[in-house]
C-alpha positions as CSV (number, residue, x, y, z in Angstrom):
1,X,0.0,0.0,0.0
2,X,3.2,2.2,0.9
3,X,4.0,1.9,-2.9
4,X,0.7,2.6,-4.0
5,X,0.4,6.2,-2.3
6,X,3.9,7.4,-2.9
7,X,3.2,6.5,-6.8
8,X,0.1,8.4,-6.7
9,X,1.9,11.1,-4.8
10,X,4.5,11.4,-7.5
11,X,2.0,11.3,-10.4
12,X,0.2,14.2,-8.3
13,X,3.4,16.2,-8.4
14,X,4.0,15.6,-11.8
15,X,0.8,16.8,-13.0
16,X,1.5,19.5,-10.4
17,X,4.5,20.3,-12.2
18,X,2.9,20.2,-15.7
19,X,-0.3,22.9,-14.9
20,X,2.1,25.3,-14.3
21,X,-1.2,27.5,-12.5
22,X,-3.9,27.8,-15.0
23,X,-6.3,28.3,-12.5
24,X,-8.6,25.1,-13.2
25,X,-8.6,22.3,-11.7
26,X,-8.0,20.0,-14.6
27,X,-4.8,18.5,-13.0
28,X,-6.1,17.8,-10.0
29,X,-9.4,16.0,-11.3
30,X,-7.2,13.7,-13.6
31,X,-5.5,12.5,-11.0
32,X,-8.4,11.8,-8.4
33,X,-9.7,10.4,-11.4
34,X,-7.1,7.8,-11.7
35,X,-6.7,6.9,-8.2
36,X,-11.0,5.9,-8.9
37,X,-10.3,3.9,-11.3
38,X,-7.9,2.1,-9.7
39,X,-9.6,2.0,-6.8
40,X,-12.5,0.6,-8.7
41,X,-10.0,-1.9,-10.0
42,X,-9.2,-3.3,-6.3
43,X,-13.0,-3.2,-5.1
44,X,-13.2,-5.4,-8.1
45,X,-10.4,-7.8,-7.0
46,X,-11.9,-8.1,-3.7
47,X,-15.1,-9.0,-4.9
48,X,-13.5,-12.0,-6.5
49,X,-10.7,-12.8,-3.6
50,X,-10.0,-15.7,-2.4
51,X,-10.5,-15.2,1.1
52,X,-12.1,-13.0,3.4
53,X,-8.5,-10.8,4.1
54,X,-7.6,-10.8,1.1
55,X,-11.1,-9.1,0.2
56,X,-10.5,-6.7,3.5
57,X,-6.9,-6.2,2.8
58,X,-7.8,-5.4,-1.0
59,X,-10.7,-3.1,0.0
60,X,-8.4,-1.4,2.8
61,X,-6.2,-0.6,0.1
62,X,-9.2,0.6,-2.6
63,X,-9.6,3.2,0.2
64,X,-7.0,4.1,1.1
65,X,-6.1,4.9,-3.3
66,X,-8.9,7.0,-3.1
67,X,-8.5,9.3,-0.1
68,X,-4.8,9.5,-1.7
69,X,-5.7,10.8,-5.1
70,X,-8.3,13.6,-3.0
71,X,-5.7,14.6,-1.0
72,X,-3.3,15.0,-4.3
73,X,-6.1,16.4,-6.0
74,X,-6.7,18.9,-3.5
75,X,-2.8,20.0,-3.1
76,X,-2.5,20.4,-7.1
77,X,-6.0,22.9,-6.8
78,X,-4.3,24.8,-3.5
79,X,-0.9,24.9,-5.6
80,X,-2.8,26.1,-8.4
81,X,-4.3,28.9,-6.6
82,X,-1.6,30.3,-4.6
83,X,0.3,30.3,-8.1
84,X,-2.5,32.8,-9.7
85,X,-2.1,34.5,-6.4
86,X,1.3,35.6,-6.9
87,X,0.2,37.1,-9.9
């Protein structure tokens, strides 16, 4: 799961890097976007697991994806604004 968040944290920066402050939140929305889909992925998985932690441990993780990409999402939109700030 460690893994899983700091790779969601980098793509967050990267796309952080890349809006360079255009003042939407386009950046931000891809990559809560991702972590749903990916989190849709596990919750999928789980559904099909093998035994009942594996389904917990996969559903844990599902979570825990998409409370990472909203928290990246919502660092790229504060980034964003404080960039048009400056402005």
């Amino acid at each position: 799961m460690r893994h899983l968040t700091t790779a969601l944290l980098g793509a967050g920066m990267l796309a952080l890097a890349a809006c360079g402050g255009s003042g939407d939140d386009t950046a931000g929305d891809q990559v809560a976007d991702q972590a749903d889909t990916r989190a849709d992925m596990m919750e999928e998985r789980a559904d099909n697991a093998a035994t009942e932690a594996q389904e917990d441990a996969l559903e844990a993780n599902a979570e825990a994806t998409r409370e990472a990409g909203q928290a990246t999402e919502e660092a790229i939109d504060d980034a964003d604004v404080q960039v048009n700030q400056q402005y």
